[in-house]
C-alpha angles and dihedrals in degrees: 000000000000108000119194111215096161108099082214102047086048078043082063119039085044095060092044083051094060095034085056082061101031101063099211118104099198082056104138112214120190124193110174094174149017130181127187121037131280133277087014120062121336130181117190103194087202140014127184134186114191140177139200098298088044134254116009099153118047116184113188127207096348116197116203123178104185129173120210094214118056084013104232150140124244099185137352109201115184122189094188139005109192110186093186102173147336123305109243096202115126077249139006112183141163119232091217096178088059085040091057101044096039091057115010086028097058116079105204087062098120086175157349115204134189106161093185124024129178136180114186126236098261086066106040109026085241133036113259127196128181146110138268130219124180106177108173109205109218092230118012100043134249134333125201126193112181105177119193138158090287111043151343114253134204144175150159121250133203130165123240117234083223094064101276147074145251114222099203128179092027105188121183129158119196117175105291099354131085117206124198142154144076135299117202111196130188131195105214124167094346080303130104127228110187133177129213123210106167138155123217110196120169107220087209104055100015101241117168119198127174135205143190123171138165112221108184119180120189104208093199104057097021094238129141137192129185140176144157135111137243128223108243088169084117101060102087091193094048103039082059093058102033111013125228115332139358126228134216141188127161136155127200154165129231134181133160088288101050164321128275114189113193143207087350108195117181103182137179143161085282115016149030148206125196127158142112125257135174139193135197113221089205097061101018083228107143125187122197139167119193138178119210130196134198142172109276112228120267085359151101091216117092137239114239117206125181114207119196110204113199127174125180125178075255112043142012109220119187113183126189123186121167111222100248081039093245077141144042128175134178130183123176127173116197114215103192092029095043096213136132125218121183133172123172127159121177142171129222095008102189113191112169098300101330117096150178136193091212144352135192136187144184131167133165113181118156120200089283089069091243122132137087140272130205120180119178126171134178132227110317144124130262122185092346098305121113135217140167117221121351121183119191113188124189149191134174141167123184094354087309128101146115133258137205120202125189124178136183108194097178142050114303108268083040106131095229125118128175121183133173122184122170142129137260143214110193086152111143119250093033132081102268115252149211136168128151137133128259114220107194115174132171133164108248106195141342129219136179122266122207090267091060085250127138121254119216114211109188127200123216122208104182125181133176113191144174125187145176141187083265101046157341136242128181134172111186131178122210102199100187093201101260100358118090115284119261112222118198108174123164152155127220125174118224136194124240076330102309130102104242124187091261090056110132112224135192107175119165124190116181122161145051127301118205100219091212090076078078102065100084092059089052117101137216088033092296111169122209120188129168148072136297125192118200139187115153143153130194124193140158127054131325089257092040121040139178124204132189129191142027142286114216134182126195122190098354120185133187130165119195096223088200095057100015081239106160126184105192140171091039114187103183120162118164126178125224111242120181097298093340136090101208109200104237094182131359119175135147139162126217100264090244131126096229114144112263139332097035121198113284144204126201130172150176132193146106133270104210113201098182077135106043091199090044115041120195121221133219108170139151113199118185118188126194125188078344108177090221092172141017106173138136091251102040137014120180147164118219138207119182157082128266132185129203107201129166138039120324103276099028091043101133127219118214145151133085139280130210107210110205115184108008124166123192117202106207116192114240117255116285115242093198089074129092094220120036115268130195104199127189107232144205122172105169091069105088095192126070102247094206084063091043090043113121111235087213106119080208130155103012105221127203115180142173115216117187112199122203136206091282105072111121127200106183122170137088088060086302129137113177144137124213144178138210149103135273148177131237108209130155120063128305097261089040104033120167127206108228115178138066128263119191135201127273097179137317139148122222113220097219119185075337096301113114131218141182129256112221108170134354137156129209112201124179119198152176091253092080126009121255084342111129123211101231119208117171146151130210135190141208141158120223136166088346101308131101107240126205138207119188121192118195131157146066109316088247090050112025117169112224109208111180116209146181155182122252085033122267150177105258088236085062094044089051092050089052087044096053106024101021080242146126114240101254093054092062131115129237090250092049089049091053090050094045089054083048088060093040098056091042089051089052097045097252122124099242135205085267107161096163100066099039092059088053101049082053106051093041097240116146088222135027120173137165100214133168113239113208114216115238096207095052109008088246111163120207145160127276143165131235134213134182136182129178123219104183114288086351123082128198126202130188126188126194127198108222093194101028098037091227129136141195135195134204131204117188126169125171109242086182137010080264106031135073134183116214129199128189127187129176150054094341119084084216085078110115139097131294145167120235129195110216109183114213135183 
């Protein structure tokens, strides 16, 4: 065995060693010193490698154990690895293949050892300082430990049989953050493809987020290309906003002068980036232009944003324009200056289901933390909660300054303001900081004073806080205008800001509430009136809460706007109990003034607040003759029992209700429309109730409503009673009808002529929403034949079909049907009134005089007719008018040849018995009773 004892000739042979891995030929490698013989152990106290501008690695007290044949290395130790600065050869590059195969690939290496490495600021951004330990196992590969300021990592190594290795059990912890997973790398063609497959997982929150990527570097023709995608399914917040994953796929180029990303895509559930950008590693100037997509509002179009990215040695600039300029964005950061500027301003800004119709920002703040902040929007919804302006002005200096917040969360004229105003300390060094006081004020009723005049009575919502990263304090004040304040006051510690379910709370509420301060956050017009007591007490922890105390209303009062459902005369009192409210008494009647007894609820259950923001319900309801609705559109009775059972928002409501009796109003069919409608209809509400509607999906219902014999639908000339049952599913604000009621008996009025109804069939289903599927018959004899009329469609589009037997034209139906006539014996007037039907069966307007001389002239009827003459059997032309005075009804008719009249008096004595009275130029004229038989 050759043994080198000469300290130059092991001075040799070590720096062509290392130029053999460094590929840079003007490499100046300095070796001052070895001690130990090679190719035993050497120790080198100090090695340099220097350019042109002098030293830029420095390696201290380097250990080297290395065997001639087979040449190998049994350990590398490294006191210190010092990277000062960049390298300013035309190329400096690693042969990686001759790297790998020279250490990981050797396996007689027992270790490789750098106990402190750092690489200064100019090469990583940042300095970094840490250690290295490679530590090959004999039989089972190779282990790495790479130990820095923020963690400790470790790994298992093996060597591919293809020139490559596989990093398995990859374990890095990072703060909050776990990573762990294996990395597969590949030398190919003095280049390296590598695949990722890592977990993420944050020890705090939970979330879990995997990724996979492919990295691949060409080492020839410095080029680069990655992809992959990482799970972001566990992120509540940003699953909302992006969906599942995000994509990503970009190509580049890089050399000693910079860096060329292309074809950049960035690319989730809901938006995408995609772009080129490039930056020059001399200058630090980058250059990139970007073009981002996003879901449009209401729509299934996109919104198309460019973004400009510019970076000087001096300043960062990021630019965003959206390509019909409904947005406009500017961000600088100042360098020298360290300060940040930013401006953006957008309109329909859609965001999941939150929106806003504009939006507008501006914010200075330099490294001192001074500068300002404005932030105005415009109506929109957040979280489900809508609100109509909100304006948020600040001013710092040094981390200090003061705030003021106002906000409009209804309709412009509402008589709603909240306003915060405060002061904060985000100052470093000191516990960040915020106290201020919320102003919230409304107008809860109004009355008449003597004058006629209309009293304003205010509420007052007043709260002075102070909070902190490690906890939160309150004392607020509800003044109700004349009845006795309600004080709430508490404390509650948080954790780095957050409640946690350690939190310690103290909260305190003593006074009287006046229910009617809850009127202006209702929705669809709801009223709420009444008072509650309160003296509670809640202690313990945030999991595990502990109440004291009771909740009492006297004389509560709420109408449902939408149904005219009222619940009035509410005595509630519930008793706290551990985490729990028990209902000692519930009872209410149905607001009506019904003679007695009136409709009443009663109910029993708990309210379980083991979760203060998410109370759990437990709850039995019975009603019995309840009026649950009084609308234009629907009345009905109840009998039943309901439960609400689950958290706050998932708390379900179900049961089953007996209507007995129920009465729908339908509108009669519009004659405005080219196609025939029949509309529900409610013309005492004064608000659109689409516009007033929650967004909240809140308290899914399902119901089962059993109809009798008793439930009336009247309108469109209809009279009928049905029976039936249906379900109530959907969620209280957005409920749907699904079942089938049929006919019991019934008659349709049609142009003034009734039929029977002999058999029909209302059916509601999930097709269309709350709109039925009509199917009827009804019936009529006239001049000796049997007439049809068959109904069939959806409620909002029925078909009319007129038939008849014997078989007939449906002109000629209609004239037997109106004049008890065939179509050739008509008059002109009654022509002009049957192609009035016609057009109005058939959704048209219609030439229809008639109809318009009587609406003029306010008469209830108005006909052209032909009278016959008794004496002779003349026929001639007359015209016929009818007014109604309550139960009594007057006719005139007026001879247009003969110059005669006749006039008519009828009034019902009994549901099934008229007098009529005529008077005139007929001996016919005298008094009579008539039978009228009615369903």
């Amino acid at each position: 065995m050759i043994v080198l004892q000469n300290p130059t000739v092991q001075k040799i042979v070590l720096i062509w060693g290392i130029e053999k891995i460094l590929d840079e030929p003007e490499h100046k490698i300095e070796i001052p010193e070895i001690q130990g013989t090679f190719p035993y152990l050497l120790t080198i106290p100090h090695l340099t490698i220097k350019d042109a501008k002098g030293e830029w690695l420095c390696l201290e007290h380097l250990q080297l154990k290395i065997s001639w044949i087979p040449f190998s290395v049994d350990f590398i130790r490294l006191k210190s690895l010092d990277v000062k600065r960049k390298a300013t050869f035309q190329s400096v590059t690693l042969d990686l293949k001759k790297f790998l195969f020279s250490t990981i690939g050797q396996k007689t290496l027992k270790e490789f050892d750098i106990q402190s490495i750092h690489i200064n600021q100019d090469i990583a951004g940042n300095d970094f300082s840490g250690s290295f330990r490679f530590y090959p196992h004999p039989a089972h590969g190779q282990n790495i430990e790479l130990k820095t300021v923020m963690g400790t990592l470790s790994a298992h190594i093996d060597l591919k049989e293809t020139s490559g290795i596989v990093i398995k059990n990859l374990l890095f912890p990072w703060k909050e953050w776990i990573f762990q997973g294996d990395i597969e790398t590949d030398v190919v063609d003095n280049g390296l493809k590598t695949v990722w497959q890592i977990r993420a997982q944050n020890k705090k929150d939970g979330y879990i987020l995997p990724l996979k990527a492919l990295v691949c570097f060409d080492g020839k023709k410095s080029h680069f290309q990655t992809s992959g995608f990482i799970d972001i399914s566990s992120l509540g917040s940003i699953k909302n906003i992006f969906g599942d994953r995000l994509d990503w796929a970009m190509s580049g180029e890089y050399n000693t002068y910079q860096w060329i990303l292309k074809d950049v895509n960035f690319k989730t559930d809901s938006v995408q980036l995609k772009g080129q950008t490039q930056k020059d590693l001399l200058t630090k100037a980058t250059q990139g232009l970007f073009e981002f997509s996003c879901p449009d509002v209401g729509s299934k179009n996109r919104r198309i944003f460019q973004m400009n990215l510019e970076e000087t040695s001096t300043k960062l600039k990021l630019s965003l324009t959206e390509k019909n300029n409904q947005t406009k964005g500017e961000g600088t950061w100042d360098f020298d200056a360290q300060n940040l500027s930013l401006n953006f301003n957008t309109k329909n800004l859609k965001i999941k289901d939150s929106f806003l119709s504009s939006l507008d920002f501006k914010l200075f703040v330099d490294h001192n933390l001074t500068g300002s902040a404005v932030l105005t929007t415009g109506s929109g919804t957040l979280e489900g909660i809508s609100f109509h302006k909100m304006d948020v002005k600040t001013h710092f200096e040094q981390g200090k300054g003061t705030y003021i917040l106002n906000v409009d969360p209804t309709a412009e004229g509402w008589p709603l303001l909240i306003q915060s105003k405060g002061n904060f300390d985000f100052s470093p060094f000191t516990t960040a900081q915020v106290q201020g006081n919320l102003l919230i004020k409304t107008v809860i009723a109004r009355s008449k004073k003597k004058s006629g005049r209309l009293a304003k009575k205010e509420l007052i919502l007043d709260s002075h806080f102070k909070g902190s990263m490690d906890g939160l304090e309150w004392q607020t004040v509800y003044q109700p205008h004349t009845a006795s304040p309600l004080n709430i006051e508490g404390k509650i510690s948080l954790e780095e800001g957050k409640i946690v379910p350690t939190s310690l709370c103290n909260i305190k509420a003593q006074g009287l509430l006046n229910l009617s301060a809850l009127t202006p956050w209702l929705t669809n017009g709801d009223r709420i009136s009444g008072k509650l007591e309160t003296n509670v007490r809640l202690t313990g922890t945030w999991a595990t809460p502990h109440l004291q105390g009771n909740f009492k209303v006297h004389k509560g009062f709420y109408e449902i706007a939408e149904f005219g459902t009222c619940i009035g005369n509410t005595t509630l009192d519930m008793e706290a109990q551990g985490s729990k409210f028990k209902i000692q008494k519930l009872w209410a009647d149905d607001g009506t003034n019904r003679p007695s007894p009136q409709g009443q609820l009663v109910g029993e259950g708990t309210l379980d607040l083991k979760n203060p923001l998410m109370p759990v319900f437990d709850v039995n309801l019975s009603l019995t003759d309840f009026q649950v609705a009084a609308s234009d559109i629907f009345f009905a009775c109840a009998d039943g029992k309901i439960t609400v059972k689950g958290p706050l928002t998932q708390a379900k409501i179900e049961g089953y209700a007996h209507l007995n009796p129920a009465k729908l109003s339908i509108e009669e069919i519009n004659s405005e429309s080219t196609v025939p409608t029949i509309k529900l209809t409610d013309t005492v509400s004064k608000k659109d109730p689409s516009s007033l509607k929650s967004d909240l999906k809140i308290f899914p219902i399902h119901l089962h409503l059993k109809t009798s014999k008793r439930f009336m639908i009247e309108g469109f000339g209809l009279e009928s009673l049905w029976d039936g049952e249906m379900e109530v599913i959907g969620y209280l604000s957005d409920t749907q009808l699904i079942g089938v009621v049929h006919v019991v008996k019934g008659k349709l009025d049609l142009f003034g002529k009734p039929m029977k109804i002999i058999k029909g069939e209302i059916r509601y289903d999930e097709t269309i929403k709350n709109d039925p599927y009509l199917s009827a018959m009804a019936v009529r004899e006239a001049d000796g034949i049997t007439i049809q009329l068959v109904i069939e469609g959806r409620v909002s589009r029925p078909q009319f079909t007129f038939l008849s037997v014997p078989a007939l034209p449906q002109e000629d139906i209609l004239s037997r049907l109106l004049f008890g006539k065939e179509l050739n014996q008509i008059s002109v007037g009654q022509s002009l009134q049957l192609a009035a039907a016609l057009a109005s069966i058939n959704g048209q307007k219609g030439l229809n005089i008639t109809d318009k001389i009587r609406t003029s002239f306010g008469l209830d009827s108005l006909e052209l007719k032909e009278n016959k003459n008794e004496m002779d059997g003349r026929t001639s032309q007359a015209v016929s008018i009818g007014k109604e005075f309550g139960n009594v009804r007057i006719s005139i008719d007026q001879a247009i040849t003969t110059g005669t009249s006749k006039a008519s008096v009828s009034t019902a004595l009994s549901p099934h018995l008229n007098l009529d009275v005529d008077i005139g130029g007929s001996e016919s004229s005298g008094v009579g009773l008539s039978w009228i038989k009615r369903y």
